[in-house]
PASEDO-321803 format. One line per field, with one value per residue (C-alpha): residue number from 1; residue in one letter; x, y, z. Coordinates in steps of 0.1 Angstrom, whole numbers, plus 5000, padded with zeros to 4 digits. Layout:
N
pos	c(NUM  ...) $
code	c(A  ...) $
X	c(X  ...) $
Y	c(Y  ...) $
Z	c(Z  ...) $
//
This chain:
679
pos	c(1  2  3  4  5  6  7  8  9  10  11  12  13  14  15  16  17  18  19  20  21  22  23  24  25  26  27  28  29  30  31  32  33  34  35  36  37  38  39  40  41  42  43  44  45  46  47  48  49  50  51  52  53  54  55  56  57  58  59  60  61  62  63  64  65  66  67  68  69  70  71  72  73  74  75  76  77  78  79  80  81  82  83  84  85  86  87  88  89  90  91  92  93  94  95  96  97  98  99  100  101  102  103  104  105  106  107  108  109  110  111  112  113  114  115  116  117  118  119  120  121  122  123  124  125  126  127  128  129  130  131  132  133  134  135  136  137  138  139  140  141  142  143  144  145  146  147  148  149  150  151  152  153  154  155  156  157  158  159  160  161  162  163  164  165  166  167  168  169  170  171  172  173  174  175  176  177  178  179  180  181  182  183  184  185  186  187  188  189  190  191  192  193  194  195  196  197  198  199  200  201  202  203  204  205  206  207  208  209  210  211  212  213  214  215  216  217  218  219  220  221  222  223  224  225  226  227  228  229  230  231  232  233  234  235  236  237  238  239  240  241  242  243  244  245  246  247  248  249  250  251  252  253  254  255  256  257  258  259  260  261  262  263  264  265  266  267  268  269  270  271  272  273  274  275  276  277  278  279  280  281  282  283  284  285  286  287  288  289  290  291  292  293  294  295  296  297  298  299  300  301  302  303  304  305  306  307  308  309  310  311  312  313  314  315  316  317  318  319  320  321  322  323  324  325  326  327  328  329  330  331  332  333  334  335  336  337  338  339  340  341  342  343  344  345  346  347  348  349  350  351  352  353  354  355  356  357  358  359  360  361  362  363  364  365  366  367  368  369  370  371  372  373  374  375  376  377  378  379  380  381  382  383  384  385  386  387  388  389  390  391  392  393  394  395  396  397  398  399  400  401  402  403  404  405  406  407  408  409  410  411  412  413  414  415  416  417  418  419  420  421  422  423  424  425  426  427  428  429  430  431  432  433  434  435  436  437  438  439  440  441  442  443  444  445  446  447  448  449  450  451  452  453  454  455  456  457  458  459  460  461  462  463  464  465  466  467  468  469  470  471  472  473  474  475  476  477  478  479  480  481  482  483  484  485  486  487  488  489  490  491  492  493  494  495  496  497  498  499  500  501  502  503  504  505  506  507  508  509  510  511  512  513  514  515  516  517  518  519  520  521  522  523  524  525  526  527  528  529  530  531  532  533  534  535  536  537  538  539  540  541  542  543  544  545  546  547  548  549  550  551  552  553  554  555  556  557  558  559  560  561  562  563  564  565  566  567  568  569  570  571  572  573  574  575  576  577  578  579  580  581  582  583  584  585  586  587  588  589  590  591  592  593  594  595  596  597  598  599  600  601  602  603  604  605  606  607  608  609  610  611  612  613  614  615  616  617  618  619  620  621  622  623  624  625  626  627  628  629  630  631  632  633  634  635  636  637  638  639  640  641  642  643  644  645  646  647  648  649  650  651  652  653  654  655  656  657  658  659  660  661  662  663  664  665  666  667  668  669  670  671  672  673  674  675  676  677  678  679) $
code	c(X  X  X  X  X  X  X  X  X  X  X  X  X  X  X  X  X  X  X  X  X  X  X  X  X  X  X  X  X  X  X  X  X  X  X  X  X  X  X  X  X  X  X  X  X  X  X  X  X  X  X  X  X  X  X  X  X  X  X  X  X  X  X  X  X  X  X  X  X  X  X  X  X  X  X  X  X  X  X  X  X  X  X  X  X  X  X  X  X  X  X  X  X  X  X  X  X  X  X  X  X  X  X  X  X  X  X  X  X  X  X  X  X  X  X  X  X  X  X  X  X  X  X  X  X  X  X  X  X  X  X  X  X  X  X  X  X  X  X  X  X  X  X  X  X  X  X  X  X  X  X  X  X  X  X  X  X  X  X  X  X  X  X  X  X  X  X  X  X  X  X  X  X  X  X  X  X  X  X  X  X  X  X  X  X  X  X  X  X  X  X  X  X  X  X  X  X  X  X  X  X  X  X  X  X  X  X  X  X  X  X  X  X  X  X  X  X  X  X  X  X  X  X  X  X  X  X  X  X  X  X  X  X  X  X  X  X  X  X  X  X  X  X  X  X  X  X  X  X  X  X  X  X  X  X  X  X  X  X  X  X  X  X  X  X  X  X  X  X  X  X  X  X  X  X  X  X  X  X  X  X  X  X  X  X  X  X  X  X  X  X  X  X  X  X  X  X  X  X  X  X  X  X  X  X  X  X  X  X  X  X  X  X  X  X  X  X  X  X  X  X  X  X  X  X  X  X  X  X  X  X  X  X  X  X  X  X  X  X  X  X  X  X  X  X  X  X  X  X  X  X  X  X  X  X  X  X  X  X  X  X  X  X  X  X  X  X  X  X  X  X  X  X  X  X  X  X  X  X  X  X  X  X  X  X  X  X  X  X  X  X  X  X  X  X  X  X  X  X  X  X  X  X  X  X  X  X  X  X  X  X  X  X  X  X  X  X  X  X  X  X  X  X  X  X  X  X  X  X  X  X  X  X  X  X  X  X  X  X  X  X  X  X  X  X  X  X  X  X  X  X  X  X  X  X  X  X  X  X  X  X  X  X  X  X  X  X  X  X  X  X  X  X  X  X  X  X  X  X  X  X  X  X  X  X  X  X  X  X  X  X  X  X  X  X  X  X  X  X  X  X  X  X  X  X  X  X  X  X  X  X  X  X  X  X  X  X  X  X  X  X  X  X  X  X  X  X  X  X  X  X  X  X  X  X  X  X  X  X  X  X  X  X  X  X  X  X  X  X  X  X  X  X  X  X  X  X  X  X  X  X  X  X  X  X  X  X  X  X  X  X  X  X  X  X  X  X  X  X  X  X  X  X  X  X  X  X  X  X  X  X  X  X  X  X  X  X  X  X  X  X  X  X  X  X  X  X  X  X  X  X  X  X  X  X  X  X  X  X  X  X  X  X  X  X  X  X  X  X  X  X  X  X  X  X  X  X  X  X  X  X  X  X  X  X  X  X  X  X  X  X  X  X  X  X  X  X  X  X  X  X  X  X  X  X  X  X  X  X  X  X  X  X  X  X  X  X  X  X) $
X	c(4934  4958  4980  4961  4928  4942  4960  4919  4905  4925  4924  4885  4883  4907  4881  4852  4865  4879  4842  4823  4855  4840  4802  4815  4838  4830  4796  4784  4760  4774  4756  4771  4768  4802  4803  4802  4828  4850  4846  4856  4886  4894  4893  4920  4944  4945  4950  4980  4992  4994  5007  5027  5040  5004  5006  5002  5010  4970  4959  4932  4956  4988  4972  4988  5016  5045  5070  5080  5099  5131  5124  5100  5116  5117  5093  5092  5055  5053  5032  5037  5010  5003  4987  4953  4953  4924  4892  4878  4840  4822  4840  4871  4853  4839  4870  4885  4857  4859  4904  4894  4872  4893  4923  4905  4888  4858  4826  4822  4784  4794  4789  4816  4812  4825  4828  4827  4838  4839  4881  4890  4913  4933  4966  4972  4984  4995  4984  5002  4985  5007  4982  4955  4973  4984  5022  5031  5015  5028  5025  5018  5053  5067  5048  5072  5084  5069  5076  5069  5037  5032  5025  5004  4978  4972  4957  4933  4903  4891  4915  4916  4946  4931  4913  4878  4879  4883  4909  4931  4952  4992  4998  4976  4986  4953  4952  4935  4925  4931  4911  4894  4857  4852  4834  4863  4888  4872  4869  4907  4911  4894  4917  4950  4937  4927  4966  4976  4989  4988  4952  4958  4954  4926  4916  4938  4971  4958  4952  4982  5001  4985  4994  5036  5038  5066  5048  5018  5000  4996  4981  4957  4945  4936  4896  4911  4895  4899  4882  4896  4898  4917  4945  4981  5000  4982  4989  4962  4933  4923  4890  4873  4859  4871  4831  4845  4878  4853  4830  4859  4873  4844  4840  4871  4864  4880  4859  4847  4827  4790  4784  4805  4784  4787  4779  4770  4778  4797  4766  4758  4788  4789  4752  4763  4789  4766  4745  4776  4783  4751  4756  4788  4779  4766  4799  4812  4845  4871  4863  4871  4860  4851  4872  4862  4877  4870  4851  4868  4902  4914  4908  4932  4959  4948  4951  4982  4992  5022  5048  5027  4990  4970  4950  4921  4913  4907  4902  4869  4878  4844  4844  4856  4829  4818  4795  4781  4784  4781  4820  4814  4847  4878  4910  4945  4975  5013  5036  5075  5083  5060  5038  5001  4976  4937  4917  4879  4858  4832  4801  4812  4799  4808  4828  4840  4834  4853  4838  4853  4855  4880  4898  4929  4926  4962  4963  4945  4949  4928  4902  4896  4899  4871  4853  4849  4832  4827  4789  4791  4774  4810  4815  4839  4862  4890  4918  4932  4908  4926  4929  4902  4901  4872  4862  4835  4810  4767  4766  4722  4723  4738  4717  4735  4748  4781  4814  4846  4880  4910  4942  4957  4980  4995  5000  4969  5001  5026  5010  5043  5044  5029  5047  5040  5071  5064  5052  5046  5007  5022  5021  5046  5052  5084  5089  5118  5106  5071  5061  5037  5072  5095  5067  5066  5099  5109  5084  5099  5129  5123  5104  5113  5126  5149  5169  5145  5143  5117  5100  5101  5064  5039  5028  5068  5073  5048  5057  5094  5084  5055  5085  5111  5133  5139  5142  5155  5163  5201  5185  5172  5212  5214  5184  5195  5176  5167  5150  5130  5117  5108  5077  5042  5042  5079  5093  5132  5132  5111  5138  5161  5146  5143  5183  5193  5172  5181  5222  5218  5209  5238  5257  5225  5231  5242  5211  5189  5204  5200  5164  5159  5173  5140  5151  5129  5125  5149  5125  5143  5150  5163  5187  5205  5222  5240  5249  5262  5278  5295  5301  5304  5281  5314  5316  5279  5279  5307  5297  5293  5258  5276  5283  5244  5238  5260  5244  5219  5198  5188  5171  5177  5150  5168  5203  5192  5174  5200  5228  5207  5200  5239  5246  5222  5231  5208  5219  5253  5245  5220  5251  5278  5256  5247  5283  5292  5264  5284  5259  5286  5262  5277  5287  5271  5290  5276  5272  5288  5262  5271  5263  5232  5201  5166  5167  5202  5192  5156  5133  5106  5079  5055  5017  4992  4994  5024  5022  5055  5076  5069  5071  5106  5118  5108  5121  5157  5158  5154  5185  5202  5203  5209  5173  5159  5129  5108  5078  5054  5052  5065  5078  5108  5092  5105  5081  5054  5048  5010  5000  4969  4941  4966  4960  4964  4999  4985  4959  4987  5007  4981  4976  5012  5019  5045  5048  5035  5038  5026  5040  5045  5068  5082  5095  5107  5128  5140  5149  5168  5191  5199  5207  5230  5242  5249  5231) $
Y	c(4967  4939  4927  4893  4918  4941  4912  4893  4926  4933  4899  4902  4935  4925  4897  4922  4946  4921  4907  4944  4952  4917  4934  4967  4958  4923  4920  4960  4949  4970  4962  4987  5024  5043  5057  5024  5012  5044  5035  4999  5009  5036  5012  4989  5018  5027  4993  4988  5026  5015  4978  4978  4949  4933  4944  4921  4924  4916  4942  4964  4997  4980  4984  5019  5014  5009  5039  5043  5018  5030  4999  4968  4935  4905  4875  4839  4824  4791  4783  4804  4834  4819  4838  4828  4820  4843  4831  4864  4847  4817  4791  4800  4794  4759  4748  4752  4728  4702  4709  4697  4666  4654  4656  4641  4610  4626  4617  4653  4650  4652  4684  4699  4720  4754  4785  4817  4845  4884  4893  4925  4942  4955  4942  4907  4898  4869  4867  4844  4832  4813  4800  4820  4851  4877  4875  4883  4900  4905  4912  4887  4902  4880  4847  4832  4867  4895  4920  4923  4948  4936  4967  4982  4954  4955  4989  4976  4969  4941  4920  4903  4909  4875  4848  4846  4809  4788  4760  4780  4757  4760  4776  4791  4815  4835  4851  4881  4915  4946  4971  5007  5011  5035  5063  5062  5063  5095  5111  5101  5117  5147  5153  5150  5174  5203  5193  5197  5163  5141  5119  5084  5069  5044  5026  4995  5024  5039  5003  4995  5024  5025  4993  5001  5035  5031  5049  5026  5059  5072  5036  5038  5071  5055  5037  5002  4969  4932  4901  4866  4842  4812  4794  4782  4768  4750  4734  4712  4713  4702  4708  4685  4717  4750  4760  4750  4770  4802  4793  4786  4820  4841  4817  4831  4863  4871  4891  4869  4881  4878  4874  4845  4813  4776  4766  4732  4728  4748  4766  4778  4792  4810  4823  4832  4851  4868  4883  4901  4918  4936  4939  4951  4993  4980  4966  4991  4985  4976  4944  4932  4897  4862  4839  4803  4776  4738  4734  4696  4699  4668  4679  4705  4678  4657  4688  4707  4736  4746  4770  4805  4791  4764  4741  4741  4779  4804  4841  4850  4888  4910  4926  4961  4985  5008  5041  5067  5105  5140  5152  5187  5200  5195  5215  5213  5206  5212  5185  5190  5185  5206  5181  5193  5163  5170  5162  5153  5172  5150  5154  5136  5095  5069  5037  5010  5026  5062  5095  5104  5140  5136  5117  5118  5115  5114  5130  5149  5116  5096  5124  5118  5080  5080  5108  5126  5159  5186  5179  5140  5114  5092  5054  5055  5028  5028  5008  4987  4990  5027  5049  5069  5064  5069  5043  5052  5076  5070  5086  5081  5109  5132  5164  5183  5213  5189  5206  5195  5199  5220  5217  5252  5266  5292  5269  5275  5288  5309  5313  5302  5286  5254  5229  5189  5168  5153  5111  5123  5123  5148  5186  5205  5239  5254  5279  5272  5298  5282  5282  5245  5232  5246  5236  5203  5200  5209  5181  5157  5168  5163  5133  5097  5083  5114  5133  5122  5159  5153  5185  5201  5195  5211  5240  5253  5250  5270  5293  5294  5302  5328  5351  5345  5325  5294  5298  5260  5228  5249  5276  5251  5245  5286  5285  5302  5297  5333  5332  5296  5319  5345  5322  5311  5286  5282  5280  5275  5239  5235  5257  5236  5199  5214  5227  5196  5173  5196  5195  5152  5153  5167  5134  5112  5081  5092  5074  5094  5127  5113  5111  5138  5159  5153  5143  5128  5092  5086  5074  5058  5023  5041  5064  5035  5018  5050  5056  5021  5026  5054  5056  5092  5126  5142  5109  5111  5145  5141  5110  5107  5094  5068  5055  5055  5041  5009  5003  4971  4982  5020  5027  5049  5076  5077  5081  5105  5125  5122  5133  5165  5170  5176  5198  5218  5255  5257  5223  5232  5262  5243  5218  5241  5263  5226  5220  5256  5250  5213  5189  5162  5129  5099  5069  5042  5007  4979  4948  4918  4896  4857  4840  4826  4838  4833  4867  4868  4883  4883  4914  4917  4935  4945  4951  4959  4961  4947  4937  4930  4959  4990  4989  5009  4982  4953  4966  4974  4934  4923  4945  4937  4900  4907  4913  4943  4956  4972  4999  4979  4946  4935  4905  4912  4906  4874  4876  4895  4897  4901  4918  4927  4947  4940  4966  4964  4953  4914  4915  4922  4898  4868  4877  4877  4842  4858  4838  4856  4851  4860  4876  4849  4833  4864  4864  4825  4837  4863  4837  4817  4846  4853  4817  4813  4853  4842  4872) $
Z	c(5518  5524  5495  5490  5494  5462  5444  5442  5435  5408  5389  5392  5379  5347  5343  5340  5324  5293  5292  5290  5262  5244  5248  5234  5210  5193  5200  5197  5230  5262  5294  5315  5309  5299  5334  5351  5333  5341  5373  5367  5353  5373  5408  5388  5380  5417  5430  5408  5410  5452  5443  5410  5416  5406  5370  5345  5308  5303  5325  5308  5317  5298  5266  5256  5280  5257  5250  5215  5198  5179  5148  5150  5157  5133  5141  5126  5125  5136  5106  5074  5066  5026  4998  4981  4950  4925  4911  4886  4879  4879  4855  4881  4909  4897  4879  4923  4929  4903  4913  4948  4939  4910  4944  4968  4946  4955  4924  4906  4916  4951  4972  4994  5022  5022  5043  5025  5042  5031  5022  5037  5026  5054  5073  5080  5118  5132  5173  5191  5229  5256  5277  5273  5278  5244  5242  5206  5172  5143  5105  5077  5063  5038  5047  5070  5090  5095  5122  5158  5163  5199  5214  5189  5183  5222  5215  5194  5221  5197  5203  5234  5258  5276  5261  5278  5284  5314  5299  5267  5248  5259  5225  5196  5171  5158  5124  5118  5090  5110  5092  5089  5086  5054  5080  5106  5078  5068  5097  5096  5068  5075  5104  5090  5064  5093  5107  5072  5069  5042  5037  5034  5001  5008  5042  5037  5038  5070  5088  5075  5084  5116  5127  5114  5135  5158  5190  5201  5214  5176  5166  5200  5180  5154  5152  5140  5144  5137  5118  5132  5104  5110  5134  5128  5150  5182  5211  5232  5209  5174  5154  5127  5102  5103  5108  5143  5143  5141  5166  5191  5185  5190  5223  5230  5229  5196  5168  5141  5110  5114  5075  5074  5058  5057  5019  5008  4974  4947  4938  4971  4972  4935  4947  4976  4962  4932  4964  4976  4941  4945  4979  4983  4991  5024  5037  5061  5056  5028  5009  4973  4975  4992  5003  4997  5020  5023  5057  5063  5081  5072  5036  5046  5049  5019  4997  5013  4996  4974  4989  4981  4989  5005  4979  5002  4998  4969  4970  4945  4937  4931  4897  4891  4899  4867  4878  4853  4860  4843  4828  4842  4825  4817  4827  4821  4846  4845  4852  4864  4828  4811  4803  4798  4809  4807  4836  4842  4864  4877  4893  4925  4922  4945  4934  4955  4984  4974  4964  4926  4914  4891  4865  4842  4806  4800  4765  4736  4717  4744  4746  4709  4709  4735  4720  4750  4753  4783  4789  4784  4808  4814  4828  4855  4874  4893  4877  4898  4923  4931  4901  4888  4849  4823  4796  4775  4768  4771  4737  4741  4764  4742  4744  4712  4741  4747  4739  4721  4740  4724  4741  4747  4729  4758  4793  4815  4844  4827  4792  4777  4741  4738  4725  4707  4697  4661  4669  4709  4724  4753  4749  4767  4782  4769  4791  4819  4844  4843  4882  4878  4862  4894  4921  4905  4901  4939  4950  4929  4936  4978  4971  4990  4959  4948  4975  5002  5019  5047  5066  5026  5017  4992  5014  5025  4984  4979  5004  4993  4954  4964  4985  4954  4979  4953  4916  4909  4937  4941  4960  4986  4998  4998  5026  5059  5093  5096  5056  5067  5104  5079  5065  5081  5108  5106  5143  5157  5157  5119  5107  5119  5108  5074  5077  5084  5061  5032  5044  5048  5012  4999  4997  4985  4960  4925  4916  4929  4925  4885  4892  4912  4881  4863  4830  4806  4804  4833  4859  4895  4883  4851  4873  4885  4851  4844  4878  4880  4849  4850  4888  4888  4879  4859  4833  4830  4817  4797  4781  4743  4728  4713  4748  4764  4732  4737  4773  4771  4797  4782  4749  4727  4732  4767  4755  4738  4764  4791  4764  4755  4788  4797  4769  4779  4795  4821  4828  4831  4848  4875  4882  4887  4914  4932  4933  4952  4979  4986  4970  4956  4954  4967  4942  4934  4931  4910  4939  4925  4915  4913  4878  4884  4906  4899  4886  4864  4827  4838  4829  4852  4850  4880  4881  4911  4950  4971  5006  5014  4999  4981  4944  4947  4969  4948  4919  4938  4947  4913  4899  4932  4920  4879  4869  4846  4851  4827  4830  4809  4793  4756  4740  4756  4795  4812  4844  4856  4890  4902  4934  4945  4917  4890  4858  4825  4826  4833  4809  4782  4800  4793  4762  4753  4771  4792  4829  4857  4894  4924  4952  4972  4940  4940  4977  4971  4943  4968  4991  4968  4953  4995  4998  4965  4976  5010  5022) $
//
């Protein structure tokens, strides 16, 4: 075969094998068998293998071809990635519609077109084409930059490497929801669990997570797939409804949702959207809503949008989902601090989309404000769309065999004295030796937000307490390589990862070591003020109640706790042994904060899902720029900052008149207190 021969050849069998990837992955309707596409591919690998010159970055065989990548790149979207704003029910949903005619001069009698399409709730990706050919993804990020994830979304065989069109426009950036169907993310699930890994929290985390892994081979593991939704920027072509926009991309070859609907008419749309309620166990994958846009583009530009979402859309979110099951029983678990928090059994139910077998009741107080009883049919929901939580009772089914629920007086691990605080709802074990309290405490104590120990998980705690190896987080410094080989599936190199994770942490934030301590009412935004404060561990411990008392940002019930907590001889005792093994935590100094940000004197408060930081990272920027922030909300509460399946906190918030935002407001207030900071 002559190099013109091969170099044909090859760009013929790209072609075919993209189109039988569009058969099999967008449209689920193969016309080859398995084998003959094997055979496809393999003929392409050998052409190229013998002329490597002729590969191409859209080459069918370059889709897991990418070594690891040592951090992800930063991107700027040619058009920002907005929010959408929330409609909860109907008035919502037709106060949008008479919002959009009352804008556009249109008569309120009139009807608008509008496309309704299923929201997913997965990752958002920008997918930039040059010419026809894939050259960039990325994540939604913040809106305007989001990171480069090139090589992992070309792993996903959904999403075309090569538009399958004859005359692409020069450039077209195509937005997308990567996502995991609810079966593959159990199966996912199920296999991390055999590995003894951790399961992902829901299917939105694993697409998510999947999509942010640093080697492109892991994310090629992973079943994801893609829903195209929309364009940005573009080059070279222009479309009169965005009815259109869809049915160029699946011409393209991209993956477009079948249930998507053209509406006439704010009723269609509110009917079409009561269907889905009902309707909603039959999606296949993760979905909390509809999203409603206006089918006219040049609506689009009439309405424009402000700077966190366009006018011309709105985001309807599907109710929370209530089940009823049988409360089987109820047990009793141990917290780091003692604390004894009652826990429904369930007989397994499904809601939203995730098997339930348990729920916290938090307290004996909340077991009798509900009236609760072991034997009781239960209404179940998860709050926030993730939380498992019961909220009443079917009292009707009552059979007369239910049984009232006594919180022990011994703890159910170490039958220690059980103990309630005057004007507390939390019962406590007393005892200091209590094993619950010193697993507990270890995995706090490892965890991200503490001393960040990585390689020390639940099952090597376990491990270490069972063989009497650690008594207290000290006696993890006092390891030795020889002790760690002593345990189960504990080789050379594990011995050493866990060595050298536990010997990094000896110099962690004064912050966190504060945290990592476990003291009561200290949680890790708490940690900080003192830390800040005081700048040292030996002037904490030393300092006098009078002194917590006179700093703004703790309470008193704090003050209290952390001064207790140091005069305490196991505490003293606990310090002193950390200090022998070398752990000397590492100061924290106050930045210098100009005047005025968006944030300065501000106390924020945060409720629901956030895609652009982790809670812990939110709440570090608000501090960072002279904000509080608070656990829940009071009078007190400047801001509340929405994300996604807010809870209770913005119910409370409403009902207070405090201002909320969402997280698009949030992330411009960001940007402001970089510019003003010159960060």
């Amino acid at each position: 075969m002559t190099f013109d021969e091969a170099r044909q050849e090859a760009e013929r069998l790209r072609r075919e094998i993209e189109y039988h990837n569009y058969r099999y992955y967008v449209l689920n309707a193969p016309v080859i068998s398995d084998a003959e596409y094997d055979e496809l591919f393999r003929r392409l690998v050998k052409i190229e293998e013998r002329f490597p010159e002729l590969v191409t970055p859209d080459s069918p065989t370059q889709r897991i071809g990418a070594p690891p990548a040592e951090e992800f790149g930063s991107v700027t979207h040619r058009m920002p990635m907005l929010s959408l704003d929330n409609a909860f029910n109907e008035e919502e949903l037709r106060a949008f519609d008479e919002r959009i005619k009352r804008m556009l001069g249109i008569s309120p009698s009139a009807k608008i077109e509008y496309v309704c399409e299923l929201k997913l709730d997965g990752l958002a990706v920008n997918l930039t084409y040059e010419n026809g050919i894939l050259v960039r993804g990325a994540t939604r990020g913040d809106g305007v930059t989001g990171e480069d994830v090139t090589a992992n979304l070309r792993t996903i065989r959904s999403i075309p490497l090569r538009m399958l069109i004859d005359d692409p426009p020069p450039i077209i950036e195509v937005r997308g929801e990567v996502f995991m169907t609810k079966h593959d993310f159990e199966l996912l699930n199920k296999e991390r669990m055999e590995k003894g890994e951790q399961p992902f929290m829901n299917p939105r985390n694993a697409a998510a997570g999947s999509v942010r892994q640093l080697d492109p081979k892991v994310t090629a593991g992973r079943r994801l797939d893609i829903f195209c939704y929309g364009v940005g920027y573009v080059e070279g072509i222009s479309f009169e409804t965005h009815w259109q926009v869809l049915e160029f991309l699946s011409k393209a070859g991209f993956k477009v949702n079948p249930d998507n609907k053209l509406c006439n008419g704010i009723d269609e749309v509110i009917q079409h959207c009561t269907e889905w309620v009902q309707r909603r166990h039959e999606i296949p994958y993760p979905a909390d809503g509809m999203v409603i846009k206006v089918n006219q583009i040049r609506y689009h530009e009439l309405l424009g949008a402000t700077a966190h979402h366009p006018r011309w859309a709105i985001a309807y979110k599907f109710p929370a989902e209530q089940k009823t099951t049988l409360l089987k029983d109820i047990v009793v678990q141990v917290g780091r601090t003692g604390a004894l928090t009652p826990v429904a059994v369930l007989e397994p139910v499904e809601v939203d989309g995730v098997v339930i077998t348990s729920a916290t009741l938090h307290n004996e107080d909340q077991i009798r404000r509900l009236d609760v009883r072991i034997g009781d049919t239960v209404i179940v929901q998860r709050a926030g769309g993730v939380i498992p939580e019961i909220v009443g009772v079917v009292k009707e089914k009552r059979t007369g065999n239910e049984r009232e629920f006594v919180m022990p007086k011994q703890c159910p691990v170490c039958g220690g004295e059980v103990y309630k605080p005057e004007g507390e709802v939390v019962a406590r074990c007393v005892n200091p030796s209590c094993p619950a309290k010193l697993e507990n405490w270890l995995k706090h104590w490892c965890s991200r937000d503490a001393m960040n120990i990585e390689h020390v998980g639940p099952k090597l705690i376990k491990q270490l307490i069972d063989r009497g190896l650690v008594n207290d987080p000290a006696d993890l410094y006092a390891l030795t390589k020889p002790k760690l080989m002593a345990l189960e599936r504990m080789g050379s190199k594990s011995a050493d990862n866990v060595l050298s994770e536990i010997e990094k942490s000896k110099t962690a934030p004064l912050d966190r070591f504060i945290f990592a301590l476990g003291i009561r009412h200290v949680g890790a935004r708490t940690a900080r003020v003192p830390a800040e404060h005081f700048g040292s561990l030996e002037r904490l411990s030393k300092a006098s109640l009078e002194e917590l008392m006179n700093i703004p940002e703790i309470g008193p019930e704090t003050a209290r706790s952390i001064y207790n907590y140091f005069r305490m001889e196991t505490t003293k005792e606990l310090l002193e042994k950390l200090e022998r093994y070398g752990v000397r935590p590492t100061p924290v100094v106050k930045a210098a904060v100009p005047t005025q940000t968006p944030f300065t004197g501000k106390t924020f408060v945060f409720t629901g899902e956030l895609e652009s930081f982790t809670r812990s990272q939110a709440e570090e920027l608000v501090q960072r720029y002279g904000g509080r922030v608070a656990s829940s909300v009071s009078r007190a509460t400047d801001i509340v900052v929405v994300g996604q399946n807010p809870g209770s906190k913005y119910q409370r918030a409403l009902e207070l008149g405090i201002k909320t935002i969402n997280e698009e407001q949030f992330l411009e207030m960001v940007r402001q207190a970089k510019e003003i900071t010159g960060e």
